[in-house]
C-alpha beads as a LAMMPS data file, in Angstrom:
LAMMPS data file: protein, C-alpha beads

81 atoms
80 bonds

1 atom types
1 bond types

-500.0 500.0 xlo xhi
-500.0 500.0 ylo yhi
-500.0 500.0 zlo zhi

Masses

1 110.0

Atoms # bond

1 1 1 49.864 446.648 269.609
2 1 1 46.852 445.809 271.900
3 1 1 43.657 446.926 271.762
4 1 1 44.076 449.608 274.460
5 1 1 47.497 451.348 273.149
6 1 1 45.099 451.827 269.756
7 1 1 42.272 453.398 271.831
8 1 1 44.837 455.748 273.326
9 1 1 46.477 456.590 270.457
10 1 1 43.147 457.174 268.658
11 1 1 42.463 459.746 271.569
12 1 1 45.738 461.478 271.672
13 1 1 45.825 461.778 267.629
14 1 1 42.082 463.297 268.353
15 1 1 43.373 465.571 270.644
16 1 1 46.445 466.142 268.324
17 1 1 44.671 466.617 265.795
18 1 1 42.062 469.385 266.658
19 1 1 44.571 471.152 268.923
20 1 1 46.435 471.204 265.326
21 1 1 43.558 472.278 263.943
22 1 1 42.842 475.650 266.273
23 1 1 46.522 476.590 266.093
24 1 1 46.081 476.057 262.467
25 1 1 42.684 477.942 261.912
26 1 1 41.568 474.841 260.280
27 1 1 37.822 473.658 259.341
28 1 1 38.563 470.102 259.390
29 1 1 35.809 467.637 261.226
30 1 1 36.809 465.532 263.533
31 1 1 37.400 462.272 261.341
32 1 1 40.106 464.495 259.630
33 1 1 41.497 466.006 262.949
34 1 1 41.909 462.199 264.093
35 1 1 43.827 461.133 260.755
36 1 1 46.037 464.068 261.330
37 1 1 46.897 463.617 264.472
38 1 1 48.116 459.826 264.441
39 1 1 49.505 460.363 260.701
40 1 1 51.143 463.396 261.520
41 1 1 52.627 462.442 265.098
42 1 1 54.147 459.275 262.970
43 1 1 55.679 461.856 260.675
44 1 1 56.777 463.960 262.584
45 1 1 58.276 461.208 265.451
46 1 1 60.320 459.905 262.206
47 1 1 61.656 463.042 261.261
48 1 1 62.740 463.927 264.708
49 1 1 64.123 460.705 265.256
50 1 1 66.427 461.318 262.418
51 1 1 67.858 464.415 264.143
52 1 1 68.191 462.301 267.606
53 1 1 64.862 463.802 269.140
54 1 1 62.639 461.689 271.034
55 1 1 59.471 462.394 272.457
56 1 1 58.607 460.206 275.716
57 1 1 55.127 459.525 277.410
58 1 1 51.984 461.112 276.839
59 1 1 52.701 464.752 276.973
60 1 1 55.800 463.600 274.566
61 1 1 53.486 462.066 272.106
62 1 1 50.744 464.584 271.939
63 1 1 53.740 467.281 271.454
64 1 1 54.810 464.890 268.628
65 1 1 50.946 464.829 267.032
66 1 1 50.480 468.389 267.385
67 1 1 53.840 469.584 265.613
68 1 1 52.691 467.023 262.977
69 1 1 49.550 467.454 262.342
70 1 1 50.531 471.061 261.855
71 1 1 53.050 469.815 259.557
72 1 1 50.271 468.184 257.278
73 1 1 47.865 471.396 257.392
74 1 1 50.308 473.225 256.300
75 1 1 51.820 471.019 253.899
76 1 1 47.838 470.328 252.471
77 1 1 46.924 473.788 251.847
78 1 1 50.123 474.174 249.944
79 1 1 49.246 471.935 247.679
80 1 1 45.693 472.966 247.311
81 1 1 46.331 476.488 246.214

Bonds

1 1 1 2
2 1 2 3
3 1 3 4
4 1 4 5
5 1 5 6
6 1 6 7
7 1 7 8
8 1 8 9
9 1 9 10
10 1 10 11
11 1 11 12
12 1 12 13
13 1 13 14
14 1 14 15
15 1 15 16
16 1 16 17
17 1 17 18
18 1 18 19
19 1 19 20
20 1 20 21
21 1 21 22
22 1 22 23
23 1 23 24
24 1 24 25
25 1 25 26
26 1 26 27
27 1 27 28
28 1 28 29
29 1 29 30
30 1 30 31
31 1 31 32
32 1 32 33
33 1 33 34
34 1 34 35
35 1 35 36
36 1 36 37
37 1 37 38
38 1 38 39
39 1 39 40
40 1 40 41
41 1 41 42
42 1 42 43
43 1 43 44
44 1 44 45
45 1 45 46
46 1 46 47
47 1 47 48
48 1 48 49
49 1 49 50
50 1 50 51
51 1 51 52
52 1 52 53
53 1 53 54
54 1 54 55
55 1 55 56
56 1 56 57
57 1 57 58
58 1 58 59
59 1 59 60
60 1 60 61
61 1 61 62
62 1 62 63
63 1 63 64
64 1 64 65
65 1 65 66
66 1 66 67
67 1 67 68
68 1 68 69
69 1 69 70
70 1 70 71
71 1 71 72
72 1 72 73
73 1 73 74
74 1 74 75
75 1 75 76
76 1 76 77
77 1 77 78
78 1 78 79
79 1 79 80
80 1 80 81
């Protein structure tokens, strides 16, 4: 991976990430909203890959990181209460 695909995937997992975060109602900071986004589009690509979903490009990917990062909110506050 160069350095550029990281930088962009940084951003979109930021964007992920706090768009996860509003549709969420979550009080994460942005260091948290970035984590969620790139470790929750990875999630969630793998577990749509297993049911033969793919997401392509940009929009694809951020669609990925959203739905995953959502994922982990959820999946966190679960185990917090």
């Amino acid at each position: 991976m160069n350095i550029l695909a990281l930088i962009v995937s940084l951003i979109m997992g930021g964007v992920a990430g706090w768009i996860a975060g509003i549709i969420m109602k979550s009080n994460n900071g942005i260091l948290v909203n970035i984590i969620l986004g790139v470790v929750g589009g990875a999630v969630a690509g793998a577990l749509f890959g297993l049911i033969g979903i793919n997401f392509n490009g940009i929009i694809g990917g951020l669609i990925c990181g959203i739905i995953g990062a959502c994922l982990l909110i959820f999946i966190v506050r679960l185990i917090k209460k």
